[in-house]
N, C-alpha and C positions, 0 to 999 in steps of 0.2 A: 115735353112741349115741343111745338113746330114752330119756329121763325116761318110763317106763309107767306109768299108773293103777296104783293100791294100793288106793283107798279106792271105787271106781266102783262101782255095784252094793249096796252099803251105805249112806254118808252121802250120793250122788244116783244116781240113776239111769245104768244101763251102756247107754243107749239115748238114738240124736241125739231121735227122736220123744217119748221121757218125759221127759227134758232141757226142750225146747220145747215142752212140755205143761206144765211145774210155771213156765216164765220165762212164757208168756204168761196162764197163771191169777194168777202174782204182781203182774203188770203192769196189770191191771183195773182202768181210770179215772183211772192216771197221769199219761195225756195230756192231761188236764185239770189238773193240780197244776204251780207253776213253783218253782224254788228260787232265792234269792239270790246264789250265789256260782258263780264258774267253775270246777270243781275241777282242784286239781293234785295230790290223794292224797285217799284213804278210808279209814276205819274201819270195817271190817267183820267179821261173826260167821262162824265154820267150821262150825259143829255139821250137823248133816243137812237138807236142805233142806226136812225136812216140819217141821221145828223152827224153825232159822235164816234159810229160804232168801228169802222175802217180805223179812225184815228188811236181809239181804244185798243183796237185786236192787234196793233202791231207791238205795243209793248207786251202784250201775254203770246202772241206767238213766238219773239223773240227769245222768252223767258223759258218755254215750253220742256225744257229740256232738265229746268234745274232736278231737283231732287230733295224735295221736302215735306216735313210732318203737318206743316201748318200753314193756313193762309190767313195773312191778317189783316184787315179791310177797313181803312179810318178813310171817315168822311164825314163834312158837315149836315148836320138838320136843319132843314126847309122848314119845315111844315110845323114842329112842335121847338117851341121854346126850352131851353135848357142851359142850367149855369154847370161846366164841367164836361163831362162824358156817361155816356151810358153801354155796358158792354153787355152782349150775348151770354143769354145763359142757358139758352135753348137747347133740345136736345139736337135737331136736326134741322136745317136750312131749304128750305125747300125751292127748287127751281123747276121749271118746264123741262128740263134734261135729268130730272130725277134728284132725289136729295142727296144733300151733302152734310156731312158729321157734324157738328160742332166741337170743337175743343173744349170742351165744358170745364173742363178739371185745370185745363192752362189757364183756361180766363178767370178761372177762380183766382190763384194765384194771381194774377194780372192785379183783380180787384182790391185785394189784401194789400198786397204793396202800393198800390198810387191811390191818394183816398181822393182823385177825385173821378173816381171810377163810382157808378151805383148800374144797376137794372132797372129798368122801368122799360115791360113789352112797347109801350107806346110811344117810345121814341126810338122804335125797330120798322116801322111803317114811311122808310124811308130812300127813297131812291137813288142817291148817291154812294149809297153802297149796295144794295141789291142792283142795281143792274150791271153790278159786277159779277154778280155767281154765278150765271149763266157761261162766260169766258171760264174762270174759274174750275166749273165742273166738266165743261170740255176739254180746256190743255191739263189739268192738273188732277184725273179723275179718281187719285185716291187719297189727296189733302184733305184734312179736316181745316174749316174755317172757322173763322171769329171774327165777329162784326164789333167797330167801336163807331158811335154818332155821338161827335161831340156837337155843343153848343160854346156859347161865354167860357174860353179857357185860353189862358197863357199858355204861349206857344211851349215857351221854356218847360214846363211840367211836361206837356206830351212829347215833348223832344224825349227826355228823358225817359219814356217808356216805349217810343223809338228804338235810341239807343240800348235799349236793355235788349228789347227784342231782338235786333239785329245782331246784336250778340250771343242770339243760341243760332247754332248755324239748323237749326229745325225751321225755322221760322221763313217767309219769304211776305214782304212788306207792301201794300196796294194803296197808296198814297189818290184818292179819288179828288178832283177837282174841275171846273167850268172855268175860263177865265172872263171876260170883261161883258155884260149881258147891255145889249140893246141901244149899242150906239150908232152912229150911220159907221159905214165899213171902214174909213179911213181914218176914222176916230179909235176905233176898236183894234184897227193892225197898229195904232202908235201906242194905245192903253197896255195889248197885250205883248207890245216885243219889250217893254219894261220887264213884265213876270218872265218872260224867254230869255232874256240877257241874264236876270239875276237868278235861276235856277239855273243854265248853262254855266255860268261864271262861280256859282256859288255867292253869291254877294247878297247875305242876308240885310244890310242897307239898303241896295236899291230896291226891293219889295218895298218899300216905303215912299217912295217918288212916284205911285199913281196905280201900282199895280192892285187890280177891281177884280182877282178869284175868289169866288166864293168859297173855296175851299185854302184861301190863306194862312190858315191855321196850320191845317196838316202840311201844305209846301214847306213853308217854311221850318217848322217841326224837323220834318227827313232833310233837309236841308242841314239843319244847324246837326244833326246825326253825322249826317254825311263829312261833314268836314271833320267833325269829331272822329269819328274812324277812320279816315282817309280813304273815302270811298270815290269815284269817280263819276259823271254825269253825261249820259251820252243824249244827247236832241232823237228823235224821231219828225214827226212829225208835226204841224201846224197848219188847223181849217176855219171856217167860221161859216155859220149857218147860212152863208149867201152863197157856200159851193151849192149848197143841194137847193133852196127856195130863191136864187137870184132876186128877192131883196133886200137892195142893199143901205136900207132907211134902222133896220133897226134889226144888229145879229149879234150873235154870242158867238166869241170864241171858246176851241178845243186845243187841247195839245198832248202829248206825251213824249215821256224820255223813261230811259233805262236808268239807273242808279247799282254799280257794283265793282268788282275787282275790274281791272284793264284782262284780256285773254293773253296768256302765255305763247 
């Protein structure tokens, strides 16, 4: 079976050459910037790449260098209703850069141990985590992926297969989320520096003072990991859909950060 594109063509391009036209325009003069930490998971934004996608590629070009068997992709579902998660069991991921593996046999496992895991194709037609492969299958092009879309889930359960994951040192963790959607701009820089303080600081409380990611779930999840392992949390970046469309009556913020050891 094929996990197929849903969203190609719309939030990035259905083309490997416009694909690798918007990653090497995002990339301009990175190679000059170094980060602190080694990552072992990201924070990163889903919106369309002429919106998100800069903000997006600097946490996977950062990353680019680690060295792993698996990429693992939690994001919420939009579009179809679901109480729990639903995990990849496809054989192959398909992107406009050619397909990627799926872990079949780890997401198996995955399944077995956390029962609120099931499959259902229909809640794989989902863009929060597919317009992640595309990055994916360019800095990391011989990772097998697994896709998780959850719906209605306690944080604390997926924490817990967070932390299990991030305890096989195969794994490398892609934590997808949007943060505050469709306030006027000065509404949305004070909604969304709550979620930036308390992933920066780690302070799974203040997520609770106003912060509006749709993907609250999964932050908070590698969050409450994070401290649990003693992992550390580096900022990148922070935009909001009025850098690229200048209005500034109703935008959604972006952001990303690195999540990993401090570098020696």
């Amino acid at each position: 079976m094929t996990r197929t594109t849903s969203v190609a063509g719309s939030f990035y391009p259905n083309s490997n050459e416009e694909i690798i036209r918007y990653i090497e325009h995002f990339s301009q003069g990175l190679e000059e910037q170094t980060v602190m930490l080694n990552p072992k998971a990201i924070i990163v934004p889903h919106a369309g790449y002429i919106y998100s996608g800069f903000t997006a590629n600097l946490a996977y070009y950062f990353s680019q260098k680690i060295s792993k068997k698996r990429c693992i992709v939690i994001g919420p579902s939009h579009r179809v209703y679901l109480e729990g998660a639903s995990i990849s069991l496809q054989d192959v991921y398909e992107t406009p850069l050619g397909d990627i593996s799926i872990a079949k046999e780890y997401a198996k496992q995955l399944k077995e141990q956390f029962d609120f895991l099931c499959f259902e194709p229909q809640y794989h037609c989902e863009h929060s985590t597919e317009t992640q492969a595309p990055f994916i299958k360019h800095y990391f092009d011989e990772v097998e992926i697994i896709e998780i879309v959850y719906g209605k889930l306690d944080e604390n359960r997926l924490s817990k297969l967070i932390d299990y994951c991030l305890n096989d040192e195969d794994n490398f963790m892609v934590i997808s989320t949007d943060l505050s959607h469709f306030h006027e701009l000065k509404t949305a820089n004070f909604i969304d520096n709550i979620c930036l303080e308390a992933i920066l600081h780690k302070d799974i409380k203040k997520f609770d003072e106003g912060c509006e990611a749709c993907g609250i779930i999964g932050v908070k999840s590698v969050i409450e990991a994070a401290i649990k392992n003693h992992l550390d949390v580096e900022f990148l970046n922070y935009c909001t859909s009025y850098d690229r469309t200048k209005d500034d009556t109703r935008v959604v913020g972006y952001t990303s950060f690195l999540i990993g050891d401090k570098k020696e």
